[in-house]
Every structure is written in C-alpha cells, then in structure tokens.
One Martini backbone bead per residue (centre of mass of N, CA, C, O) as a GRO file, in nm:
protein
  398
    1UNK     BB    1  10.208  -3.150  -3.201
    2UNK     BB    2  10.465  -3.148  -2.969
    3UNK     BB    3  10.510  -3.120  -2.588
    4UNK     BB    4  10.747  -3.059  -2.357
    5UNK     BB    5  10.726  -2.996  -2.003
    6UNK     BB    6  10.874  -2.818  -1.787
    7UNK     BB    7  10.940  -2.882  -1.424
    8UNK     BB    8  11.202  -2.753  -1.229
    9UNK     BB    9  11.460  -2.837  -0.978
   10UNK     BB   10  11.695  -2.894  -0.823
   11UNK     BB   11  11.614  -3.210  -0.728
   12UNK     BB   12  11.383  -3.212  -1.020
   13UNK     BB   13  11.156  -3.308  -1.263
   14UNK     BB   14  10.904  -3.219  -1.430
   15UNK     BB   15  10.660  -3.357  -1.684
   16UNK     BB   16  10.506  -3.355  -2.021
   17UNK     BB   17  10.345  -3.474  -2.247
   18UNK     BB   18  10.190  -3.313  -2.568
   19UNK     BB   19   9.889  -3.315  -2.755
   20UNK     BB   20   9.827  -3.041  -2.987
   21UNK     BB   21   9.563  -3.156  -3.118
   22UNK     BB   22   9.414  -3.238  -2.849
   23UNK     BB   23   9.552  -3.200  -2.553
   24UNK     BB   24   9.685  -3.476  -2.488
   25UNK     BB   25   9.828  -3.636  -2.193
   26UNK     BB   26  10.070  -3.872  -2.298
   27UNK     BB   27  10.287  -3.795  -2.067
   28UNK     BB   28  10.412  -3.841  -1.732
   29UNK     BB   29  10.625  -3.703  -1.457
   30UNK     BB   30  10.913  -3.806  -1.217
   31UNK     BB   31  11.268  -3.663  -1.104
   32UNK     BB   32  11.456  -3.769  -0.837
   33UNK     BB   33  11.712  -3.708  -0.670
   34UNK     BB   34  11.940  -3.505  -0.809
   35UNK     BB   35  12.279  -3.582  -0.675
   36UNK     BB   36  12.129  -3.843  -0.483
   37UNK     BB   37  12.048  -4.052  -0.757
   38UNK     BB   38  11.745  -4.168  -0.811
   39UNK     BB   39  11.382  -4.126  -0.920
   40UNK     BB   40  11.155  -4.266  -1.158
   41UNK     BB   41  10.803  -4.140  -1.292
   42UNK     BB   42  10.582  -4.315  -1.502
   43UNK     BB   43  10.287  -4.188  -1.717
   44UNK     BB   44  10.041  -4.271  -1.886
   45UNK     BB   45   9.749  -4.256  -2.048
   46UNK     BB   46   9.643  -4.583  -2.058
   47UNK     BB   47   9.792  -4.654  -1.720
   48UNK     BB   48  10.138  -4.696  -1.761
   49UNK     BB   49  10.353  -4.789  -1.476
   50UNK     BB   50  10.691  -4.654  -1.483
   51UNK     BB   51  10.927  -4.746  -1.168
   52UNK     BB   52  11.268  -4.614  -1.086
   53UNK     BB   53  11.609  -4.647  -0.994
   54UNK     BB   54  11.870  -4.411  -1.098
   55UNK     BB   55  12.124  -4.212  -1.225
   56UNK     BB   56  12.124  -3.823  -1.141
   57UNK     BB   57  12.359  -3.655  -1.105
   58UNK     BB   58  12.183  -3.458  -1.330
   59UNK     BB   59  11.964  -3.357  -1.554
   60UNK     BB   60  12.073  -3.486  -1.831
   61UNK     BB   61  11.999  -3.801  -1.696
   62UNK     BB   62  11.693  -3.717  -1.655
   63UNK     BB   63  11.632  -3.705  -1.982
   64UNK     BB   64  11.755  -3.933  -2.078
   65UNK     BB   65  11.520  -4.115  -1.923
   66UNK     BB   66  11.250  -3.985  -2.022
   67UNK     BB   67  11.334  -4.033  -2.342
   68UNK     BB   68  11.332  -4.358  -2.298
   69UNK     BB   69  11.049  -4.385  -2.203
   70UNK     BB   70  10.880  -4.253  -2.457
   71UNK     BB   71  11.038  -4.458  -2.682
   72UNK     BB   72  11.061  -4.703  -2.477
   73UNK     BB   73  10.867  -4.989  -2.389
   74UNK     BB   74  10.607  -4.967  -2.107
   75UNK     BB   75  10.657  -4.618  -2.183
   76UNK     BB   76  10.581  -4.596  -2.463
   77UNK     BB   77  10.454  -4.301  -2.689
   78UNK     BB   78  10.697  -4.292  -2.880
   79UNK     BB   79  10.879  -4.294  -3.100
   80UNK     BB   80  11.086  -4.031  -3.168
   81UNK     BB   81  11.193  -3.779  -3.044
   82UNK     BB   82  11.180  -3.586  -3.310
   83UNK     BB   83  10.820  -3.572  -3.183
   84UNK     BB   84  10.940  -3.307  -3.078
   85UNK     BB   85  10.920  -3.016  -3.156
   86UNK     BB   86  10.892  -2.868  -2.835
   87UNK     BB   87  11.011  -2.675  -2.489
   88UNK     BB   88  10.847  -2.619  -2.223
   89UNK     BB   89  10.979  -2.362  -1.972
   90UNK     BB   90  10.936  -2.335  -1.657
   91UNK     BB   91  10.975  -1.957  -1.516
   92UNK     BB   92  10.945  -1.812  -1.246
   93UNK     BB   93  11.164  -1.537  -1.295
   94UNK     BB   94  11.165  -1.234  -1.499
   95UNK     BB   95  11.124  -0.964  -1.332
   96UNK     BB   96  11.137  -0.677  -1.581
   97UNK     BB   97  11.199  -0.824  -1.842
   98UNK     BB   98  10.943  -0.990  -1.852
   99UNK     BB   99  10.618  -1.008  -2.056
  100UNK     BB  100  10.645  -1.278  -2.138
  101UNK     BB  101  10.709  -1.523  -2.365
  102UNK     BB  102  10.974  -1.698  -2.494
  103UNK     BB  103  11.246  -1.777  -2.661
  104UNK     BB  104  11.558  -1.974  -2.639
  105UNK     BB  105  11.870  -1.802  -2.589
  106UNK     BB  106  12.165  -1.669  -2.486
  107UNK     BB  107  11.987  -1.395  -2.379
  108UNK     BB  108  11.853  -1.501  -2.227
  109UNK     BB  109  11.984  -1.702  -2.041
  110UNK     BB  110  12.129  -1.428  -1.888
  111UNK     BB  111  11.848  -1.305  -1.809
  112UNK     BB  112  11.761  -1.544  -1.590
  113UNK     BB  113  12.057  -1.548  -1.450
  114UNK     BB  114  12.022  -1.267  -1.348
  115UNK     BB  115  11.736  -1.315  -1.161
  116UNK     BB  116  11.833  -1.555  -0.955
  117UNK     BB  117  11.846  -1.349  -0.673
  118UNK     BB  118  11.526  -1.377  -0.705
  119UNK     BB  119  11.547  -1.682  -0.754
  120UNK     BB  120  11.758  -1.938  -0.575
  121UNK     BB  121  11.562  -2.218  -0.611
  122UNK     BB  122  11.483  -2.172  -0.906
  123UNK     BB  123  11.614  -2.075  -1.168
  124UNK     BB  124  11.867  -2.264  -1.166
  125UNK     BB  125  11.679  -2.501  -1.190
  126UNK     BB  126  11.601  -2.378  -1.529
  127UNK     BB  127  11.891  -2.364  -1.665
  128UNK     BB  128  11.932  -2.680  -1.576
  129UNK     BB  129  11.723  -2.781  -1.783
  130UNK     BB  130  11.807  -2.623  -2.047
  131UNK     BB  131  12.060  -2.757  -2.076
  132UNK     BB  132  11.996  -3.049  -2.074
  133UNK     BB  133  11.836  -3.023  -2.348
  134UNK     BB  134  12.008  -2.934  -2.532
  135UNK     BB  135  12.233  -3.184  -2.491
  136UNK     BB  136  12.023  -3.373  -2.582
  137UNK     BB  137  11.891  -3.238  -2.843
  138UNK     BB  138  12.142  -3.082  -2.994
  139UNK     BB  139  11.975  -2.796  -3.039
  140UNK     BB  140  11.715  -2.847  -3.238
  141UNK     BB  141  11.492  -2.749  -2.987
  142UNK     BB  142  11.325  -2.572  -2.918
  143UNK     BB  143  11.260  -2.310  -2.653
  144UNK     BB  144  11.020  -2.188  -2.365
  145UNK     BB  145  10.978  -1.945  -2.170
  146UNK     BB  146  10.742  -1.953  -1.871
  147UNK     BB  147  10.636  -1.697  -1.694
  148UNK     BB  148  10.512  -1.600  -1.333
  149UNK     BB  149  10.551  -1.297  -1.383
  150UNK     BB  150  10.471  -1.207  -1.629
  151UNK     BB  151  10.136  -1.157  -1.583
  152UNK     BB  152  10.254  -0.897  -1.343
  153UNK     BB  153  10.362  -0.635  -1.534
  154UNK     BB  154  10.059  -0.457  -1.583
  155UNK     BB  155  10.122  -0.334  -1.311
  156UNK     BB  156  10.111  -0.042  -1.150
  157UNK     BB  157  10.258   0.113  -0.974
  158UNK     BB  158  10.128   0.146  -0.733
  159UNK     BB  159  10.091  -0.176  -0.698
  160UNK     BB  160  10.401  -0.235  -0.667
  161UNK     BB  161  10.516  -0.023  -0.467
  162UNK     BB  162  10.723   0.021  -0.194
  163UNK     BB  163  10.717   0.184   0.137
  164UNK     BB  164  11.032   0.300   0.021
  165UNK     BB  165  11.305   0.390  -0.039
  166UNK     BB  166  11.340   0.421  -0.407
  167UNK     BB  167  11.636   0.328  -0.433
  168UNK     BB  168  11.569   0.032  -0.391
  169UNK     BB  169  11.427   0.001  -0.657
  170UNK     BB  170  11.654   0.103  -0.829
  171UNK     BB  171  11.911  -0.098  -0.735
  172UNK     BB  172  11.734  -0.381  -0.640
  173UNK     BB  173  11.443  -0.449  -0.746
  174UNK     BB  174  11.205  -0.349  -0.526
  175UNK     BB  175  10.883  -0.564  -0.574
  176UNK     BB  176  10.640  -0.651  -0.702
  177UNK     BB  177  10.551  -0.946  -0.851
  178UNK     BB  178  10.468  -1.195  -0.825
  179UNK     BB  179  10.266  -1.500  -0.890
  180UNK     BB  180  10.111  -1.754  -1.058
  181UNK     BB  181  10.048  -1.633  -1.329
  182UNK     BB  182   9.964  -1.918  -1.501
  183UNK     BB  183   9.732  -1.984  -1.332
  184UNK     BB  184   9.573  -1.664  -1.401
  185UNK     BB  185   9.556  -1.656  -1.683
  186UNK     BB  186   9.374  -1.965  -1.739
  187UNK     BB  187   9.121  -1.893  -1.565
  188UNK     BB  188   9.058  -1.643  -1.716
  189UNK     BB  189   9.042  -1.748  -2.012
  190UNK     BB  190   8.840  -1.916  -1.960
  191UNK     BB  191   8.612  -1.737  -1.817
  192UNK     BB  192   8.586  -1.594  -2.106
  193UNK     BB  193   8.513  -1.874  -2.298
  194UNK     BB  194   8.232  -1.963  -2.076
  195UNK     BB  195   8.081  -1.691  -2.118
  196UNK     BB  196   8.183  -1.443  -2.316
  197UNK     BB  197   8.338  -1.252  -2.215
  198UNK     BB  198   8.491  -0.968  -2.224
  199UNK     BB  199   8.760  -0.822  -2.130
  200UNK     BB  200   8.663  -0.571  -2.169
  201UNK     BB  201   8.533  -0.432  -1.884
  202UNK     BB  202   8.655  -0.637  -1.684
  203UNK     BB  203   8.628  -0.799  -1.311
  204UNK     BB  204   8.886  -0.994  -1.174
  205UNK     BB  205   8.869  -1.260  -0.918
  206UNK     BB  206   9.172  -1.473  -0.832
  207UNK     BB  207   9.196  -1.771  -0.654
  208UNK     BB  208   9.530  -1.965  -0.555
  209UNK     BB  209   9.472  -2.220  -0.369
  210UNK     BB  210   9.732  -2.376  -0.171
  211UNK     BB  211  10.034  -2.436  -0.015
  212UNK     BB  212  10.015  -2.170  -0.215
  213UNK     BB  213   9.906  -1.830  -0.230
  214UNK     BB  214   9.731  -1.598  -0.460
  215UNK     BB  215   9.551  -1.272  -0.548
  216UNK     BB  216   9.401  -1.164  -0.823
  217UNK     BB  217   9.368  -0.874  -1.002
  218UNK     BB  218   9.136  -0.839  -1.368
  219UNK     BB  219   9.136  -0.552  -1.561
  220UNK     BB  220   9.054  -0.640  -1.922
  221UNK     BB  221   9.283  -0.913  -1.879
  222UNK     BB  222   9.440  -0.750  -1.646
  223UNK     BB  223   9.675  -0.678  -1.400
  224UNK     BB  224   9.665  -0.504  -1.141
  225UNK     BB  225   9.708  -0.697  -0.895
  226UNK     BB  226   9.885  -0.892  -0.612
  227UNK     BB  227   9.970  -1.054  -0.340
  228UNK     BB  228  10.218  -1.133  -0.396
  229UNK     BB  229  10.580  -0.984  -0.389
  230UNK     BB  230  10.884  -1.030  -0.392
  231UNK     BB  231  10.762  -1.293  -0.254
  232UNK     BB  232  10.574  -1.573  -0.216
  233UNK     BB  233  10.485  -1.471   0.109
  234UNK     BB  234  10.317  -1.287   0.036
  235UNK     BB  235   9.985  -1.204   0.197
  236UNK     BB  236   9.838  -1.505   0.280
  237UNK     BB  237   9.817  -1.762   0.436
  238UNK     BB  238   9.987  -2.066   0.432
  239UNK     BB  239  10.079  -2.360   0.516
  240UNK     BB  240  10.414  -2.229   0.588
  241UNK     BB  241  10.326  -1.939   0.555
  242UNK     BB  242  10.232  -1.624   0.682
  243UNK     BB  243  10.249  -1.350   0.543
  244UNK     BB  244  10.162  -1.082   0.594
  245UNK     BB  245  10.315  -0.830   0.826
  246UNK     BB  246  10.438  -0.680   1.065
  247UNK     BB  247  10.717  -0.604   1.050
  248UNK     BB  248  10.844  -0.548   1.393
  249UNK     BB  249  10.804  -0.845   1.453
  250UNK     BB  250  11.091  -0.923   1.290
  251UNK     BB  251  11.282  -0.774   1.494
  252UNK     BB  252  11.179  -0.865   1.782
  253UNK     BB  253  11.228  -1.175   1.785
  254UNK     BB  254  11.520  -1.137   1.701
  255UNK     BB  255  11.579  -0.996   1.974
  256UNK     BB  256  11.460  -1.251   2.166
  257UNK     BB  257  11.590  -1.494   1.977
  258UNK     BB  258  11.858  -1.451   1.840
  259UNK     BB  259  11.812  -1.426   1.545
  260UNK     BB  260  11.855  -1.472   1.201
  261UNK     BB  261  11.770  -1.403   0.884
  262UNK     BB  262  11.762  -1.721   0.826
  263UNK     BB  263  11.571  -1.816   1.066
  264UNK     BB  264  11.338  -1.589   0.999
  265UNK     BB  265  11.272  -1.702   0.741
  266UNK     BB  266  11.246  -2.029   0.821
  267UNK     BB  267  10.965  -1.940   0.998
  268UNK     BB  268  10.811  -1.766   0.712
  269UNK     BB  269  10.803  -2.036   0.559
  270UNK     BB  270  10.763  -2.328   0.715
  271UNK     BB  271  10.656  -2.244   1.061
  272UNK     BB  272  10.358  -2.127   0.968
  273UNK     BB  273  10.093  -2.070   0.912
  274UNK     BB  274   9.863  -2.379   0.963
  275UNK     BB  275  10.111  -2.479   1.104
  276UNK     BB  276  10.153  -2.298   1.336
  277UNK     BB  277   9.846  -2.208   1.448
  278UNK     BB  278   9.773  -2.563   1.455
  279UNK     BB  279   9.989  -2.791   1.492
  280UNK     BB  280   9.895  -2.996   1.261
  281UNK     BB  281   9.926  -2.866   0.977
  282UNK     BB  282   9.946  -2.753   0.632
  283UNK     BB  283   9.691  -2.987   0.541
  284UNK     BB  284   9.375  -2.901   0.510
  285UNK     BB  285   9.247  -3.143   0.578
  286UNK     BB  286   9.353  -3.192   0.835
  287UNK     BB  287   9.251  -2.974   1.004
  288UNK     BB  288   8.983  -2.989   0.922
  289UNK     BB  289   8.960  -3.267   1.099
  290UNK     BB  290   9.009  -3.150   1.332
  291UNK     BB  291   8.814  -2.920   1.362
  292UNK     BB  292   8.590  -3.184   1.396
  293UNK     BB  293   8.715  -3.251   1.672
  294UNK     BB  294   8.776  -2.976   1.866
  295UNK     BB  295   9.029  -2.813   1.770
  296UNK     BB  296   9.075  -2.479   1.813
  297UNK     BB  297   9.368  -2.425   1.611
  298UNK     BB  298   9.204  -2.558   1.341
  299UNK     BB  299   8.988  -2.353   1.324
  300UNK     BB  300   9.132  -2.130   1.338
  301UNK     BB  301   9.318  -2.126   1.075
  302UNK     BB  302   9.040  -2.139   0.920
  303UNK     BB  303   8.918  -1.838   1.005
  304UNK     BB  304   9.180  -1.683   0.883
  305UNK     BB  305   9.184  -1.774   0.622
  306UNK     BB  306   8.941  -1.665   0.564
  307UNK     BB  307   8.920  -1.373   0.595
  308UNK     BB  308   9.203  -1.301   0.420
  309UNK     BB  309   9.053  -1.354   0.180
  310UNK     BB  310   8.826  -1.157   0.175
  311UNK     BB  311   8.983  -0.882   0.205
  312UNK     BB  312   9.109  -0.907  -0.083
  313UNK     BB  313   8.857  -0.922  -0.224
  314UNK     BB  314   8.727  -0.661  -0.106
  315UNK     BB  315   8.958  -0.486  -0.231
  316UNK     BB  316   8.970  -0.532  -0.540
  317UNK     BB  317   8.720  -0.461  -0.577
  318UNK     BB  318   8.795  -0.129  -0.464
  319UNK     BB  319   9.015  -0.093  -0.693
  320UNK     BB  320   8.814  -0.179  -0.945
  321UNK     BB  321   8.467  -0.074  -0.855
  322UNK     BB  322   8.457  -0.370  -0.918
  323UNK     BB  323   8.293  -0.704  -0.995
  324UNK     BB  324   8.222  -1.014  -1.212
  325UNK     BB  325   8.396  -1.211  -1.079
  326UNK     BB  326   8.492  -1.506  -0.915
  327UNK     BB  327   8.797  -1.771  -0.847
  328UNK     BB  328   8.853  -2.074  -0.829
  329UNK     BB  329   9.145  -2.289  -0.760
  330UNK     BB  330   9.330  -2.495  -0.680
  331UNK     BB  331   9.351  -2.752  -0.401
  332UNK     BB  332   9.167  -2.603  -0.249
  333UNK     BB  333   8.966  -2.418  -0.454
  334UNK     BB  334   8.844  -2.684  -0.598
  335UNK     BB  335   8.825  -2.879  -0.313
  336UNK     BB  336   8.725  -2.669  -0.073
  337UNK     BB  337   8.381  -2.600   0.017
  338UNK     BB  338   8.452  -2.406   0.308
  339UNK     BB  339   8.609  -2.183   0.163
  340UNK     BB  340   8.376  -2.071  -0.032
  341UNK     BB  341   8.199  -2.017   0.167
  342UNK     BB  342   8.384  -1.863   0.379
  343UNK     BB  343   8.411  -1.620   0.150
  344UNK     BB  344   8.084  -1.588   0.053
  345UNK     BB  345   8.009  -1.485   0.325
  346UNK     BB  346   7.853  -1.211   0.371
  347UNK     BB  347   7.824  -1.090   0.027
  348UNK     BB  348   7.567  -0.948  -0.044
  349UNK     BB  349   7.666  -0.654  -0.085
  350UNK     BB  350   7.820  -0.723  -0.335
  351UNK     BB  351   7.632  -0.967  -0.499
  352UNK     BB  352   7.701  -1.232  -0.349
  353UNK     BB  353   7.521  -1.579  -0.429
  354UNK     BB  354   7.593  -1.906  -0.292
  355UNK     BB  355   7.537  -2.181  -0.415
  356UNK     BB  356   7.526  -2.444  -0.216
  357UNK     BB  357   7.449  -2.707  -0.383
  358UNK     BB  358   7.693  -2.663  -0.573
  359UNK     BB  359   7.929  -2.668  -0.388
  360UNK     BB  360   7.863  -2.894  -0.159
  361UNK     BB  361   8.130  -3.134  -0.232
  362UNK     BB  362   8.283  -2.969  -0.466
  363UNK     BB  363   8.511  -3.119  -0.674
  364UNK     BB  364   8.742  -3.036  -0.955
  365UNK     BB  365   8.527  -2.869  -1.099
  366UNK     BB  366   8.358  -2.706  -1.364
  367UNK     BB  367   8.171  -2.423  -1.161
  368UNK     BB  368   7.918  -2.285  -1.118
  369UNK     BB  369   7.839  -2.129  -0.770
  370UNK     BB  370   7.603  -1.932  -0.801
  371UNK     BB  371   7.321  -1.738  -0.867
  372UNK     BB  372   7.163  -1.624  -1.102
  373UNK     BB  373   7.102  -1.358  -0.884
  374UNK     BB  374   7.368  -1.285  -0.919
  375UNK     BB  375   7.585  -1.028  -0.977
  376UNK     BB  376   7.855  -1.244  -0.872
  377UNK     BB  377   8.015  -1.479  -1.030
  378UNK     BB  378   8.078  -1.777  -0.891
  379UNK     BB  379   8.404  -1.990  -0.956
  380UNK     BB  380   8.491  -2.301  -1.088
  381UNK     BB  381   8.877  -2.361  -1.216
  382UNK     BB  382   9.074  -2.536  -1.315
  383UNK     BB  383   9.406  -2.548  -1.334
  384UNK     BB  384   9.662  -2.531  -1.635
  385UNK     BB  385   9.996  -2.478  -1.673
  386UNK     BB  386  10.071  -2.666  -1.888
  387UNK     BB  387   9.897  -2.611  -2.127
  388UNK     BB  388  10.009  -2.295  -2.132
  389UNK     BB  389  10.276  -2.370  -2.222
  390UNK     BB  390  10.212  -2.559  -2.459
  391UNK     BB  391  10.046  -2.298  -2.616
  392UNK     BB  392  10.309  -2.103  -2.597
  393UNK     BB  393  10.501  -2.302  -2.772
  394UNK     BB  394  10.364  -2.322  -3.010
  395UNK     BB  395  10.300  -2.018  -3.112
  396UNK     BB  396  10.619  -1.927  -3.083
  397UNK     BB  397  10.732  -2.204  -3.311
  398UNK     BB  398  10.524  -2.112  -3.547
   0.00000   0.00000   0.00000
C-alpha cells in the first residue's frame, strides 16, 4: 500500500508518497509560491532530483504536478496514480472536535472549516489541499485528517481551562489546545516500543524543541498537560514568538507605543523569541555561534532558553508525581547538544544523570543518553510526523 501524505499552507504544499509494506520513503517534496507563480522540488528515494518553475494558480495545479512527476519522467517512483491507496492530510486544529484522526467526508470538512476560526493561517490551506486532491483525484481516493491538536484532547480540564471568566470558554471554546500532537504521540510510542515499557503507569516527559517548540507531561501514555495554549504562542521562549509572558505587559506597550491588536501580537509571534533577545537570529545555530564569539545577548537567549524548558520539565515531573524518562526532538532537540547539557544539568535532585560523552557531539540519532545509573532515562528520539500520518491513514482505510 501506498500512501501520500501532504502537509498544505497557504501558498505551498509539502508532500511524500511513503511505501508502507517498508515504511520507505519513495519520494518527496515542495510546491512553493501557489497563487503567485510556482515552483516545484521533487527528491526521489534514489537520489533524483527534479527542480523547476510551473503555473500554480491554486493547490489542484500543484497536485496535478506532482502527481505527473511521480508518474511520469526522471522522477517517476510509480507507474500510475491508481497505486496510491489514501491520503493521508495534515491538519492543524481539530478544536473540541475530533480526539484522533478520521476518514474525510463531507460531514468532517465542514467541521474543519468551523475550526479555522481558531487556526485561520492553517486550516483553511488544509481545505484547500483537500479539495484540490478530491478534484485531482475524482474523488475515488480515501482521505484521512490528522491531527496536531488531536493528541492533547485527554488533557483533564484543570489543565486546559484558562483562569478567565468560564462564560469565554463557553460562547468561544477558549482553552489549551496544545499543538504539535503528531509528533508528541509517534516519540512517545516509540520510547514504548525501544524500551519495553507499558503506557500503563508510565510518565513521560517529551520535549519538541525547533523554530517552534512545546513540550508535553505523558502520563499512561496519554497526555496531561502540554506548554502550547490556545494558540502556538503559548510556553517558553522560541525561534520567533515570545511564549507566555505576564498579559499586563502586552496593555503596557500597547498603550506606551500606540499598537493595535494585530501589531502586538506580530511582534510576539515574529520579532520576540530568541529572535527580539539576541538580535541576532531566530536560528539556534546562528545564536550558539555568536554566543562563542562573546556576544552577551546570544548567551542570554541561550540560557534563558535552556532555563525555561528545565521549569516546564520540573513542574510536569511535579503534576505527574515523578518522571520515568525526558525525550528530546525536533530540530533543536536531536541536533543542539548545549540544549540537552543544559536542561539536564543539575538535575540530579530528580534522578537525571546525563551521559555527557553519549549527548556530546550527537546529532540526529535515536539514542539513550542518560547514564545507566540514572533513575531517569534521557532519549533523543528523531520525530517522524509523516510517517505516523501515513500509518494513521492506512489503519483507517484498511
């Protein structure tokens, strides 16, 4: 069986055709620029790489070339479309809605589209590739949404509800919602499945750290809590966005420098994080260089990072009554070395021992790196979102 998984936004669409009798993946890519031009990379399991500019007026023009590049040329993977099973879409916000992945029909999109809403950058461009897969494909391929919020819907209430007025959570469903679910549910059940241990009685701590990040208390092997809240915003510091701060802050600037809604939440989405501290980049790499070069506001962002995610760590550890293993992933959280030193520092109160010479160095690999005798198991844990929507949508369709 295969499966195509697509992840849309606005003007682009990410994609994979994943072979599940093997789980490889037989080809990938991006069709950019949807709406205002076009331009499509297409990488095969082989090493062929075929790169150019097309018409993307909507997503049905950028599915129909995907679908001619993986059918036909020098980046046919398959002989002919009929030979993908099911679709497999990524889908942002789920709201109250939906508590795991479904099959789409027409009774789902319109619950979707009641979500966007709460996801107004995302769902909608979620819509729009599932429609344009229907149009490509005459409707004859099954469809499956899955989604980021659905992970975090066993969240009891004490740690959804926001302390405002009950009736806003009434009239607008507002709450924690958590994000990144896909890829909180596929590192924890693989830290089931490489160690052994059962959901049942387990407390899981898992952290995904990247240009976005949050992390989630696993307790059972279902979610408790989760940093992100009503929007991505929400938690400690990241790439581009503040994380939580005192409101009283965002009243204060607004009325010292005249913004409107829409200017201060782009300055806590785009120009805060470790973007607004260092001055220097969103991307942690940049950071980590200039902070060893002596720039003062590139360490601090860096240790104000690594503090905030050890708080989060240490308060989940204490709403679950104990931890049994931290998990890192994401693109910090597998490859920045400093990040995981310095979460798991001075943590040994906790029963944290971290394998300095395992962390040190390691990048990208699925690997233990706490010490033997540690009572708490340190893992990096690589995510793979795609491959758990493609095995949520073959389980569905089967």
């Amino acid at each position: 069986m295969k499966i195509l998984v697509i992840n849309a936004g606005s003007s682009s669409l990410k994609y994979q055709l994943i072979d599940m009798e093997n789980e490889q993946v037989l080809a990938k890519g991006l069709c950019e620029r949807i709406g205002i031009g076009g331009e499509i990379t297409h990488k095969t399991h082989d090493g062929r790489v075929v790169k150019h500019e097309a018409d993307f007026p909507t997503h049905t023009e950028a599915f129909q070339e995907l679908v001619k590049l993986m059918t036909s040329g020098e980046g046919k993977v398959i002989d002919d479309m009929s030979e993908i099973a099911a679709v497999g879409q990524r889908t942002v916000h789920g709201g109250e809605k939906f508590s795991g992945s479904v099959l789409i029909d027409s009774e789902v999109l319109a619950k979707i589209e009641e979500c966007s809403e709460l996801a107004p950058l995302h769902n909608p461009a979620a819509i729009l590739a599932i429609k344009a897969c229907e149009k490509v494909f005459g409707g004859k391929v099954p469809q499956v949404a899955v989604f980021d919020t659905a992970f975090h819907q066993t969240m009891p209430e004490k740690a959804y509800i926001f302390g405002l007025p009950y009736e806003y959570y009434e009239k607008y469903h507002i709450r924690r919602y958590g994000f990144h679910g896909t890829s909180h549910r596929f590192v924890s059940a693989r830290f089931f499945e490489i160690t052994g241990m059962k959901p049942e009685g387990s407390k899981l701590i898992t952290c995904h750290l990247g240009n976005g990040s949050s992390i989630s208390a696993i307790k059972d092997g279902k979610c408790m809590d989760t940093s992100m809240g009503f929007t991505p915003l929400d938690g400690f510091i990241m790439g581009t966005r503040s994380g939580g701060i005192d409101p009283s802050v965002l009243t204060y600037i607004m009325e010292k420098e005249n913004l409107s809604p829409k200017a201060m939440s782009d300055i806590m989405n785009k120009k805060s994080g470790l973007l607004g501290i260092s001055g220097v980049s969103s991307d942690k790499r940049d950071i980590g260089a200039a902070a060893a070069e002596g720039n003062q506001r590139a360490k601090l962002a860096n240790e104000l990072l690594n503090y905030q995610i050890k708080k989060f760590v240490g308060s989940y550890a204490a709403a679950m009554g104990g931890v049994d293993a931290i998990i890192f992933t994401g693109g910090i959280g597998e490859n920045d070395d400093t990040v995981r030193a310095g979460v798991c520092s001075d943590m040994e109160f906790m029963g944290v021992e971290l394998n300095r010479s395992a962390n040190d160095g390691m990048r990208g690999e699925e690997k233990k790196i706490s010490t033997d005798s540690s009572k708490v198991q340190v893992w990096v844990i690589p995510t793979n979102e795609e491959l758990l929507i493609a095995r949520d949508t073959r389980d569905l369709v089967k």
